[in-house]
Structure formats: C-alpha cells, structure tokens
C-alpha positions as CSV (number, residue, x, y, z in Angstrom):
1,X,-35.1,31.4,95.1
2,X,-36.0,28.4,97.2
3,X,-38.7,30.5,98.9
4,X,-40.3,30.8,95.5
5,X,-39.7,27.3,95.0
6,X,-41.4,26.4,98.1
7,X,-44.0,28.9,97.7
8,X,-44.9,27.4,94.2
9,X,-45.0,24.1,95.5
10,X,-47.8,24.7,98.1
11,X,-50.0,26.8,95.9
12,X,-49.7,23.9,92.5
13,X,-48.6,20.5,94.0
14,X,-49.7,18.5,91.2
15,X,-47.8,20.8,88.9
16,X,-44.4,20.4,91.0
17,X,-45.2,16.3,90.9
18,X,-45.3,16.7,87.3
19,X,-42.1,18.6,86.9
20,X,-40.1,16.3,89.7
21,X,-41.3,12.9,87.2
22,X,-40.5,14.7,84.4
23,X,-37.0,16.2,85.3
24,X,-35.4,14.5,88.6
25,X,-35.5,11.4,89.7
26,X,-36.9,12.4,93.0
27,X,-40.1,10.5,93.0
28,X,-38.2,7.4,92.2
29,X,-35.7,7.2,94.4
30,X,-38.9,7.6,97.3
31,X,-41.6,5.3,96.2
32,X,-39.4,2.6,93.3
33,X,-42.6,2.5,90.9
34,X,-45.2,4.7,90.0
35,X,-48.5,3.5,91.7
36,X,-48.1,5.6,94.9
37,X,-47.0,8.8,93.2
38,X,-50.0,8.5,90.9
39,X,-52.6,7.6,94.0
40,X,-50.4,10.4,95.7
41,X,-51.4,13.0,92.3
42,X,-55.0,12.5,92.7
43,X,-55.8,12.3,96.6
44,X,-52.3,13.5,98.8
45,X,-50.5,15.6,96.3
46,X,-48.3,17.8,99.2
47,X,-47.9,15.0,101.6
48,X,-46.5,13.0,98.4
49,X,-44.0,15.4,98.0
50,X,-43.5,16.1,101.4
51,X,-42.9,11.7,101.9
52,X,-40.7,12.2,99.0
53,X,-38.3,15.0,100.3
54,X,-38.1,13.4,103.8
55,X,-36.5,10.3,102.0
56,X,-34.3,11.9,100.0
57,X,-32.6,14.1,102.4
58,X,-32.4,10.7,105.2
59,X,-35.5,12.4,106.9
60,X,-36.8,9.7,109.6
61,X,-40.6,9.3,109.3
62,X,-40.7,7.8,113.0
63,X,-40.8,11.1,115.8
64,X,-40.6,14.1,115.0
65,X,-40.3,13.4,111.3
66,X,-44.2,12.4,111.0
67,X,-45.1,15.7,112.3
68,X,-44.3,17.1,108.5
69,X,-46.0,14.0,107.3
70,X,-49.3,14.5,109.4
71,X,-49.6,18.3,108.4
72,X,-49.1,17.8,104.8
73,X,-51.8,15.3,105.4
74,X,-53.8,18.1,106.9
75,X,-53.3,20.7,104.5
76,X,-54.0,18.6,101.4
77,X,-57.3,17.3,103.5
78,X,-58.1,21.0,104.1
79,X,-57.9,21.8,100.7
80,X,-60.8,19.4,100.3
81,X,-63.0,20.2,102.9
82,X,-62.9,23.9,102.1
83,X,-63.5,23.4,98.5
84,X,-66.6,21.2,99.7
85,X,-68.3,23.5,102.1
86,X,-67.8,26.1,99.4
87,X,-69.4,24.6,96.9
88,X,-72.1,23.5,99.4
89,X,-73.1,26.8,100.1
C-alpha cells in the first residue's frame, strides 16, 4: 500500500497537496500558513511535499537531507522542460 501511495504521489502531486490540506494537517505543521503551499501547488508541487515530509518525520534539510530536496526540485523542473520542448516541436 505505501508503494501505491508513493507511486500516486509522483504521477498527481497537486492532487496528493490537495488531499494532505484537505484531510491531515501535514502541510501545516511544515510551512504554518498557506502562502508557500499555494506558491508550492503552482510552481514546486513534489519538492513541496517532499519539504513537507522531511519536517514531519525530523528530516534535517542541511547534508544529506537536501539531496531529496534538490531532486524533487529536479523532477518537478523536468516536468516543465519536457512539457516545453514537446510542445515546441
């Protein structure tokens, strides 16, 4: 089950930040209002929830921590870029 969870997550990331404000209290506890999250939503929607798991679990986001941080960063810009150059050609 958390495989699925976790599967879900990387293919609808804007979905799961809808369900985590709507049913937990995850979100809050990370970012304490609701600015970020939304910003998060529209530009960084993985590393947003990636930022928001590491706090919750006592995650450090100094070392080895901001490895998770910098490839969700990656993935969400990849996401992007591909949907650019595919619409370019």
């Amino acid at each position: 089950m958390p495989c699925l969870a976790a599967c879900l997550v990387l293919l609808f990331p804007r979905v799961a930040i809808v369900a985590l404000y709507l049913f937990t209290h995850f979100l809050e506890r990370a970012y304490h209002g609701m600015l970020l999250p939304l910003i998060g939503f529209l530009f960084l929607p993985l590393t947003t929830i990636v930022y928001a798991y590491m706090v919750n679990n006592g995650i450090s986001t100094s070392g080895a921590g901001i490895v998770w941080v910098v490839l969700a960063v990656l993935i969400d810009l990849g996401a992007i870029g591909g949907g650019y150059r595919s619409r370019r050609s």
